[in-house]
C-alpha positions in Angstrom: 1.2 -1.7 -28.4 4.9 -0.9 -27.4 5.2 0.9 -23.9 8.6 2.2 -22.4 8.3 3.4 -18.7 10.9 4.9 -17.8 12.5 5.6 -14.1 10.9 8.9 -13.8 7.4 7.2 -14.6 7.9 5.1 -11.3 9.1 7.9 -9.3 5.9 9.1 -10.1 3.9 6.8 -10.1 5.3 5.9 -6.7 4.3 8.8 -4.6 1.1 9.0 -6.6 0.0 5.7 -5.3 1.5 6.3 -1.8 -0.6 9.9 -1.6 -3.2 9.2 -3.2 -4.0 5.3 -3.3 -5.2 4.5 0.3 -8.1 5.0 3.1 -8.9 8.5 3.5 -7.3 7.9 7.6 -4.1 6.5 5.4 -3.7 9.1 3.1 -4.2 11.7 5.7 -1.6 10.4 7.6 0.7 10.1 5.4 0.5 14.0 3.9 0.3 15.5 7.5 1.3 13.5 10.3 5.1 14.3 9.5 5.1 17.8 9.2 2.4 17.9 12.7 4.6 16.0 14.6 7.5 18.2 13.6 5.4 21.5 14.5 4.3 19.9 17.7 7.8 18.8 18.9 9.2 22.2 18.1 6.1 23.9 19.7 6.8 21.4 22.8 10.3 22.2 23.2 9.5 26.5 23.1 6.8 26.0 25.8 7.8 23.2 27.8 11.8 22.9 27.6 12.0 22.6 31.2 9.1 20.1 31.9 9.2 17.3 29.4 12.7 15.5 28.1 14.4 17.0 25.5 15.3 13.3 24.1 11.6 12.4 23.7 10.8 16.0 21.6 14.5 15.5 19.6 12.8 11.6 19.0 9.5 13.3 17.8 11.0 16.2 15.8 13.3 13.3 14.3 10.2 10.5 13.5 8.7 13.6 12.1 11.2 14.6 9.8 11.8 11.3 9.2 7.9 10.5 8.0 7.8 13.7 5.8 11.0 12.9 3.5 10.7 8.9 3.8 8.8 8.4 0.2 11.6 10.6 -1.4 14.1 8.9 0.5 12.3 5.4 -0.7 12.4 6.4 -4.5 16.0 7.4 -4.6 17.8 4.1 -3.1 15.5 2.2 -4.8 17.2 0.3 -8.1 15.1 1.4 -11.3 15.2 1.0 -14.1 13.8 1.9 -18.1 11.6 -0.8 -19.1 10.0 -1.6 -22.9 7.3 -4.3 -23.1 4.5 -4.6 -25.4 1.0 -5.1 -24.1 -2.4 -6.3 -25.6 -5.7 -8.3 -24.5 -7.0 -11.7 -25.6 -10.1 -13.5 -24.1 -10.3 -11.6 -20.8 -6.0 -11.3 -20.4 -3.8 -8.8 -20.3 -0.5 -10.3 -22.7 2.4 -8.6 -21.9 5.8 -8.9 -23.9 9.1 -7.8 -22.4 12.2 -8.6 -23.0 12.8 -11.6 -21.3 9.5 -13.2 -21.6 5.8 -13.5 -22.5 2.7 -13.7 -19.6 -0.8 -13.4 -19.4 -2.8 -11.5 -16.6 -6.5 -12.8 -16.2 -8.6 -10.0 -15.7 -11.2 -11.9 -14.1 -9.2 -13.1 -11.5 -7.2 -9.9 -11.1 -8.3 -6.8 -9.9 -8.2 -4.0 -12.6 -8.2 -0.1 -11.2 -8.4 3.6 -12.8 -7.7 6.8 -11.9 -6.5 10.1 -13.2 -3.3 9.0 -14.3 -2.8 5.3 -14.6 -4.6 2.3 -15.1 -3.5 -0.5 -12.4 -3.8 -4.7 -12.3 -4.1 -5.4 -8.8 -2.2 -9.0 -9.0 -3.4 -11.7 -6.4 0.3 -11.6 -5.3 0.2 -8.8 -3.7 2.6 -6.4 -6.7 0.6 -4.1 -9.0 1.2 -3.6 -12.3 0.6 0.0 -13.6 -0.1 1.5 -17.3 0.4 5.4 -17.4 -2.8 6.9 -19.3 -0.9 9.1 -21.4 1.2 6.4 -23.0 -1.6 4.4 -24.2 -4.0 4.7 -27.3 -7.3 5.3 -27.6 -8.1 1.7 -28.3 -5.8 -0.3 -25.6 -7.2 2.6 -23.2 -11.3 2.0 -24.3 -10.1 -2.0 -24.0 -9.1 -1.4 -20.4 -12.0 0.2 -19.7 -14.1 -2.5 -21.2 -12.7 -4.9 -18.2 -13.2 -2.6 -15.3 
């Protein structure tokens, strides 16, 4: 099956896994800890101008500003592009066919994820490899789920 994901389905994908895909501290953090450090240094500066240094709450107010926009900021700089590859499963692998070159992901050895949205291949190297749900057919989506 031919697949084409384009830039907008990393963006996506992107701060869906950085939201979503973590410990519940971890994904906590992430969604709140900007915008709470940015109501606490404002809050600090109101109340207690006079007591604490203004360089330490302009630091905070700037980490959590900072925090809140970085995945945006990450998505943005970061060099995407369209890519078309064609993917399908023998004996236990993943084959996938762009257009450079041909490889095989073991499924045994690799760990292989659903959610919602996507379907991910946890790669022993440490990159993930990620297969939006809607693109896929009912059979390459029932053979994913056959390898879970």
């Amino acid at each position: 099956m031919k697949i084409t994901i384009t830039k907008l389905d990393y963006k996506k994908f992107y701060i869906n896994n950085y939201f979503n895909d973590q410990t519940r501290l971890i994904r906590f953090l992430r969604r709140y800890l900007g915008p709470i450090m940015i109501v606490g240094g404002l809050y600090l500066y109101w109340e207690y101008e006079q007591d604490i240094n203004v360089i330490l709450i302009g630091l905070m107010i700037a980490f959590g500003a900072f925090y809140t926009i970085k995945p945006f900021l990450i998505i943005n700089i970061s060099k995407m592009q369209d890519e078309t590859f064609t993917i399908s499963f023998k004996d236990n692998k993943l084959q996938i066919q762009d257009r450079l070159k041909k490889g095989d992901v073991d499924l045994r050895q690799n760990q292989l994820v659903e959610n919602e949205q996507y379907f991910f291949v946890k790669i022993a190297t440490g990159q993930t490899l990620f297969f939006p749900k809607h693109m896929l057919n009912e059979k390459i989506r029932e053979e994913f789920r056959e390898h879970l």
